[in-house]
C-alpha positions as CSV (number, residue, x, y, z in Angstrom):
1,X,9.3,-40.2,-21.1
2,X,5.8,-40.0,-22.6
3,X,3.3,-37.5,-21.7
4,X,1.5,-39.8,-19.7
5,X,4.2,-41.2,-17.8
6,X,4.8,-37.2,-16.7
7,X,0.9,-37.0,-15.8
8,X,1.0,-40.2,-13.6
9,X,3.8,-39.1,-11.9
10,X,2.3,-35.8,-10.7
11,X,-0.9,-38.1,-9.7
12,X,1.7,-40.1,-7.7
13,X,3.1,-37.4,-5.9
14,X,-0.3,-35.5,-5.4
15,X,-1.7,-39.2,-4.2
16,X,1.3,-39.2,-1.2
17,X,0.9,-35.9,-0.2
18,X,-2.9,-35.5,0.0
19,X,-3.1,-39.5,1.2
20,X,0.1,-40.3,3.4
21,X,2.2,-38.9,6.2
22,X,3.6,-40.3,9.2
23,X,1.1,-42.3,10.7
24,X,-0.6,-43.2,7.2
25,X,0.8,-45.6,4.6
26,X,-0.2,-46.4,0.9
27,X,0.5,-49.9,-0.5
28,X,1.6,-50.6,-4.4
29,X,-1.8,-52.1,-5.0
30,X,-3.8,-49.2,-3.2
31,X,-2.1,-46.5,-4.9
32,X,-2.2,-48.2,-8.6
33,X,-5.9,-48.8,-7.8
34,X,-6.3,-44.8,-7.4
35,X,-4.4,-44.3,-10.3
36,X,-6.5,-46.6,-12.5
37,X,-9.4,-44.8,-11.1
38,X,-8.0,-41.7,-12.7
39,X,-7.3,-43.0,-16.2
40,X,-3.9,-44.4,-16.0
41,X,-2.5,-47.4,-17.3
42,X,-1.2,-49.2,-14.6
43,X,1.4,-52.2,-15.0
44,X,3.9,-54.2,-12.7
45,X,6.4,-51.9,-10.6
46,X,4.7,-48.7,-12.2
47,X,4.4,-47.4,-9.3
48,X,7.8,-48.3,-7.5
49,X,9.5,-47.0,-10.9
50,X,7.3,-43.3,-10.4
51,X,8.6,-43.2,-6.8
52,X,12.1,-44.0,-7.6
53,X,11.7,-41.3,-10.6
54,X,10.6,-38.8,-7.8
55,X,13.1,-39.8,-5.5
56,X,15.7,-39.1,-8.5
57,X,13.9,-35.3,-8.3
58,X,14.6,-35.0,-5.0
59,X,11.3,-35.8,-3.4
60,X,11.8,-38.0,-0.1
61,X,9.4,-41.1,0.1
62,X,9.6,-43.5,2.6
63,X,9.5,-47.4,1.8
64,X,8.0,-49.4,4.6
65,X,7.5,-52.9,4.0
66,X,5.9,-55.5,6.0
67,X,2.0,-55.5,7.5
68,X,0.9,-52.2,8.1
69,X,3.7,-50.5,5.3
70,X,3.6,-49.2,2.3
71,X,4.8,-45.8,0.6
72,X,4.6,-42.3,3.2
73,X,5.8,-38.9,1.8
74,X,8.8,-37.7,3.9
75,X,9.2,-34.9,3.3
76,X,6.7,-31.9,2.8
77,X,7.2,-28.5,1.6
78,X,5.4,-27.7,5.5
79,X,5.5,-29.9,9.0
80,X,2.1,-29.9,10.6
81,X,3.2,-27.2,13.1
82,X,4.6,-24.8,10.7
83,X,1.2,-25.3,9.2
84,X,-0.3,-24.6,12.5
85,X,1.4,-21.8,13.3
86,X,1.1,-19.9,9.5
87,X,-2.8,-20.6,10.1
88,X,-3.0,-18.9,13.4
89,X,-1.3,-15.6,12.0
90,X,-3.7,-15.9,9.4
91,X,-6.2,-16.1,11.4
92,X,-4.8,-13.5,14.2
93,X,-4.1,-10.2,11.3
94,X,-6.8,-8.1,12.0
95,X,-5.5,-6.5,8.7
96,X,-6.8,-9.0,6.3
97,X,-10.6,-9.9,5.7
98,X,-12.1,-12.6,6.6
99,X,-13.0,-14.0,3.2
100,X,-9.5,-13.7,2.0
101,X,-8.4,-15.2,5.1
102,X,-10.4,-18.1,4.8
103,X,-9.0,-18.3,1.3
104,X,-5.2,-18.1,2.0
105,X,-6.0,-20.8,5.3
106,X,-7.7,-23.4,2.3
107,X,-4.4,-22.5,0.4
108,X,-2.0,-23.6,3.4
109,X,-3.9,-26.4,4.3
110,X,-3.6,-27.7,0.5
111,X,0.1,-28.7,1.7
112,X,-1.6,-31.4,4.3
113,X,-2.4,-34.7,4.0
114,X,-6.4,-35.4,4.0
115,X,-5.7,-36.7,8.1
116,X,-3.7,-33.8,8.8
117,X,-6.2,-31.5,7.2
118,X,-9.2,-32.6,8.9
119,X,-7.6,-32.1,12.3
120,X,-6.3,-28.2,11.2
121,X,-9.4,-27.7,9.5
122,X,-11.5,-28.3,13.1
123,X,-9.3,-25.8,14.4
124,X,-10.2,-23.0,12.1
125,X,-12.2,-20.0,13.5
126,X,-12.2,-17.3,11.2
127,X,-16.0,-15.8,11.3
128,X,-16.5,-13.8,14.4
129,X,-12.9,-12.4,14.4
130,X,-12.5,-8.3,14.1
131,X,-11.1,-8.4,10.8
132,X,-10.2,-5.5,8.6
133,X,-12.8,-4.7,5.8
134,X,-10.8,-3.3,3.4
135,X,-10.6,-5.8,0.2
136,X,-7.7,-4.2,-1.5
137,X,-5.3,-4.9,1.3
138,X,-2.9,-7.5,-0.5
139,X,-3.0,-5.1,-3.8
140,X,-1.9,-2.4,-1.5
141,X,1.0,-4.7,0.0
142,X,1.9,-5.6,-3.5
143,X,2.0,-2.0,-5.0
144,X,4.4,-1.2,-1.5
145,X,6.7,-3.8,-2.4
146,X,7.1,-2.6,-6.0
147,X,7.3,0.8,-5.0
148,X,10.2,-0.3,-2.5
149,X,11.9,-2.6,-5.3
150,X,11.6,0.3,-7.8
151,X,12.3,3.1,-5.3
152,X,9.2,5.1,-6.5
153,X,7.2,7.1,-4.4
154,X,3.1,6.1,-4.0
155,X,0.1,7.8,-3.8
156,X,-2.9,7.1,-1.8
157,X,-6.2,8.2,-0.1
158,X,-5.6,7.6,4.1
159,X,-8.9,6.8,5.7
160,X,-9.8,6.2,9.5
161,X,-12.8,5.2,11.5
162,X,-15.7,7.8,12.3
163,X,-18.9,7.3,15.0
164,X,-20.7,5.3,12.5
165,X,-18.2,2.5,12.1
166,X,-17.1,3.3,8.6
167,X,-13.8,4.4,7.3
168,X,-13.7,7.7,5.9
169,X,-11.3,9.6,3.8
170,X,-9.0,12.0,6.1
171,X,-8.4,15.9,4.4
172,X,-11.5,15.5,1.8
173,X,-9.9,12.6,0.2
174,X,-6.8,14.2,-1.0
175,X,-3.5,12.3,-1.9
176,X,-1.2,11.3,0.4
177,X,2.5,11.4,-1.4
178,X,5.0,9.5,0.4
179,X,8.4,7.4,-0.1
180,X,7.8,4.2,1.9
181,X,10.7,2.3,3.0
182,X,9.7,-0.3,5.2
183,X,7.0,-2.5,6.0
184,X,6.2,-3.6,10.1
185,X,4.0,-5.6,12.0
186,X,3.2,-4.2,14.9
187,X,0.3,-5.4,18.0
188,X,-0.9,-7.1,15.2
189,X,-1.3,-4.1,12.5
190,X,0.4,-3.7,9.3
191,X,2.2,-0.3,9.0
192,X,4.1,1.2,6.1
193,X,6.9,3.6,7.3
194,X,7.6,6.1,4.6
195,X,9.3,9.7,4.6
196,X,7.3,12.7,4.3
197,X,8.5,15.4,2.4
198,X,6.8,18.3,4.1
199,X,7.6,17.5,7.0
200,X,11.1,16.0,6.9
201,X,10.6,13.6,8.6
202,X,9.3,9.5,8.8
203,X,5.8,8.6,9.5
204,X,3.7,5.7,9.8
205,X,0.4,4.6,8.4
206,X,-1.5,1.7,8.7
207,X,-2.0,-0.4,5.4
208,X,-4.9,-1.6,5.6
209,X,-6.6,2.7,5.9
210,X,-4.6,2.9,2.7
211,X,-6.6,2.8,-0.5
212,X,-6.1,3.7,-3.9
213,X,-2.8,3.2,-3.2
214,X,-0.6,3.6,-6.8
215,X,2.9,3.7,-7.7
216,X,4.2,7.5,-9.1
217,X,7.3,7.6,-11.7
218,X,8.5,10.0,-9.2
219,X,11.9,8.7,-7.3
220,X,12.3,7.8,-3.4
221,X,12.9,10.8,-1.2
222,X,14.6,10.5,2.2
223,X,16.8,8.2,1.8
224,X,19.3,10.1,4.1
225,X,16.8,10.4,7.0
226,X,15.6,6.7,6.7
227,X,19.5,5.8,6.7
228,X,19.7,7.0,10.5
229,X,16.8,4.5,11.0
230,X,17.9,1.4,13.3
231,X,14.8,-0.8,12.4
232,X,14.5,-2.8,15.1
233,X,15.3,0.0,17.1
234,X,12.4,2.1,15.8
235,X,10.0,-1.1,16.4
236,X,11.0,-1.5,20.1
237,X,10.7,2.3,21.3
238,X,7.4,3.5,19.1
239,X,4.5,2.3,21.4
240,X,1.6,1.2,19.4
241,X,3.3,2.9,16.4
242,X,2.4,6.4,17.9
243,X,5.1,9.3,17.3
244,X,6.5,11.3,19.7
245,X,10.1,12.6,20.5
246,X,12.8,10.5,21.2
247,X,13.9,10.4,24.8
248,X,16.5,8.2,27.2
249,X,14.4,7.4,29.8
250,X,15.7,6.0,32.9
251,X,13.3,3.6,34.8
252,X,14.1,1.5,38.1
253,X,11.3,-1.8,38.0
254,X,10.4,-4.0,40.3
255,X,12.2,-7.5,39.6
256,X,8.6,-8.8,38.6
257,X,8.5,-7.0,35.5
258,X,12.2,-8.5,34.2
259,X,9.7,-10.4,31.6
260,X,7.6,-7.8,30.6
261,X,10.9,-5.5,29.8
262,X,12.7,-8.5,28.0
263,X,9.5,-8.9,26.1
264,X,9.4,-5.1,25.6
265,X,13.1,-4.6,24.8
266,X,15.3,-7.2,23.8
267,X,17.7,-8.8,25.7
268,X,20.3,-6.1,24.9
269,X,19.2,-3.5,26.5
270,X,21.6,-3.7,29.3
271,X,19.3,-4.3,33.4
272,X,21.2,-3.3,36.2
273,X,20.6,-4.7,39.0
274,X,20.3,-2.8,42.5
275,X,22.3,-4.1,45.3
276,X,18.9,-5.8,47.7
277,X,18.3,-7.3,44.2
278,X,14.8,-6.4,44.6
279,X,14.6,-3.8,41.7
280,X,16.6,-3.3,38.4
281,X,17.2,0.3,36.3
282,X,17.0,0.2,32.8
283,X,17.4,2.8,30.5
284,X,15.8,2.9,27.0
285,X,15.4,4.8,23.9
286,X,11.8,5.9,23.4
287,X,9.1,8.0,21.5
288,X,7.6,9.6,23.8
289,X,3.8,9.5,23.7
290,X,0.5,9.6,25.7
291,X,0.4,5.6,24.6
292,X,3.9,5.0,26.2
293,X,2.8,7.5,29.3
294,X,0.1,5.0,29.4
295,X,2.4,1.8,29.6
296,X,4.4,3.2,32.5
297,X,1.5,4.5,34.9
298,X,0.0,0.8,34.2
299,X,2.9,-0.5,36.4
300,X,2.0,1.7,39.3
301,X,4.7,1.4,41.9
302,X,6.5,-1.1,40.7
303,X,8.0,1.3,37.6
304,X,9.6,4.8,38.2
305,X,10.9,7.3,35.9
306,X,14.0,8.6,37.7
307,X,14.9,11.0,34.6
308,X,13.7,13.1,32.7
309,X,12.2,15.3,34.9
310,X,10.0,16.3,31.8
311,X,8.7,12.8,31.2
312,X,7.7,12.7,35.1
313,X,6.0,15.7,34.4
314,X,4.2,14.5,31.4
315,X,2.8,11.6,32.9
316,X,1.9,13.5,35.9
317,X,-0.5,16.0,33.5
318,X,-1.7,12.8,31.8
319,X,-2.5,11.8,35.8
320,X,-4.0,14.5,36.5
321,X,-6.4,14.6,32.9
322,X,-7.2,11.4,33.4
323,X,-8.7,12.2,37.5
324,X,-10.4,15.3,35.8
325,X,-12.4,13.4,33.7
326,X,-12.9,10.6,36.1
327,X,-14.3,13.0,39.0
328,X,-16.4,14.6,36.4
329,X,-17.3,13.0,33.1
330,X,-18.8,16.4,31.5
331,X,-15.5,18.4,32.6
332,X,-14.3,20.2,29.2
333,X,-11.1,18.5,27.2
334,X,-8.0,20.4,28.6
335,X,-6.3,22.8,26.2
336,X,-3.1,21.3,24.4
């Protein structure tokens, strides 16, 4: 086929996907009229030869003849809701800046027709969204994935947020060395889990305090420790990706919070069911942390720890902080 004929067929196929979908039709004579526009020699059945050539490749067009017909793209590489619903995680990660954001929403909505556009495009509130301001966040994500591909170890300087509402380096701005394994999204952060060395142990860090962040020739330590890791596990018992021990805790809930403990848990975790039907006992694998402490007092009555005794305890102290504090706001921090 000659060079042109190749050109004109991309124009084609860009003309039914920027100009057609469902609801929206484009006739022979309309589209060789947009192609003539562009350059292109247009002659008789031109354009139904291009769309049976694309049909041959595997895109779908539709035919529709009669008033009101025409050609309509079938089949696009996104439906308007998947479209929808990558924008509004876009739009929803505090953990990638607004410009780039408002970059990677143009990009998505470059898979929608000009009608379908227009209406997404309405829809789009990016600007006064809390929104991470760290600009190397994707390079960071793509050094992580390289390091996990390659099973290299990556250095980086960890920062976090001080009074002024800046991030600062943490430990002078000295190297963090870690062996990252896996990459989560949790309450809508980005976290790398990686084994520390030092320690023995896994930790977590968010992404987008990483910066810096390079690959090492050095290879991936911890491979045994991150092999006891049940992933989805992990995710479902670290609350707000703080550590803390692990602990079976045994809780009886109120039948109100059978949601909340689905939506917490999975559906696996096994609910039993007390005999009045007006509670249920559950009993989960957590990390143990003021932030899960938190979670549980939240529910008042309605959500009892009936063992550990020390997790009682724990959230008892945290109780008891918390009523300090309250009662008097100068009281001094208590001694941990």
């Amino acid at each position: 086929m000659a060079e042109n004929g190749k050109r004109r067929i991309l124009a084609v196929y860009d003309l039914l996907l920027r100009r057609t979908d469902e609801r929206h039709y484009l006739t022979e004579r309309e589209m060789a009229g947009e192609l003539e526009k562009q350059g292109f020699r247009v002659e008789r059945k031109t354009v139904y030869d291009d769309v049976a050539a694309l049909d041959e490749c595997g895109v779908s067009v539709e035919h529709k003849r009669g008033k009101g017909g025409g050609y309509c793209l079938v089949k696009r590489p996104f439906e308007t809701a998947e479209l929808k619903l990558l924008i509004d995680a876009v739009q929803a990660s505090k953990f990638i800046t607004a410009k780039r954001s408002e970059a990677l929403i143009q990009k998505l909505l470059a898979f929608s027709s000009d009608y379908e556009r227009r209406s997404l495009d309405r829809e789009v509130y990016v600007e006064n969204r809390l929104k991470s301001e760290n600009n190397d966040m994707l390079y960071t994500v793509d050094t992580l994935h390289a390091a996990l591909s390659d099973n290299r170890r990556v250095r980086f300087v960890y920062h976090e947020w001080i009074v002024e509402g800046k991030l600062a380096p943490r430990h002078g701005g000295a190297d963090y060395e870690v062996s990252p394994y896996l990459l989560v999204w949790d309450d809508e952060n980005y976290y790398l889990i990686a084994y520390h060395a030092p320690t023995d142990s896994l930790r977590h860090y968010r992404v987008d305090k990483m910066k810096n962040t390079r690959l090492t020739d050095l290879p991936r330590e911890g491979e045994e420790v991150f092999g006891r890791l049940d992933p989805a596990l992990y995710a479902r018992s670290t609350f707000g990706m703080y550590g803390g021990r692990e602990e079976v805790v045994r809780l009886r809930c109120d039948v109100s919070l059978a949601g909340v403990i689905i939506d917490r848990f999975g559906l696996d975790l096994p609910r039993r069911p007390s005999a009045d039907g007006r509670t249920f006992e559950i009993s989960p694998r957590v990390r143990v942390s003021p932030v899960f402490l938190a979670w549980l007092i939240g529910f008042g009555d309605k959500m009892r720890v009936l063992s550990p005794a020390s997790v009682r305890q724990e959230a008892l102290d945290l109780l008891s902080r918390a009523g300090t504090v309250l009662r008097d706001p100068d009281a001094p921090p208590a001694v941990t």
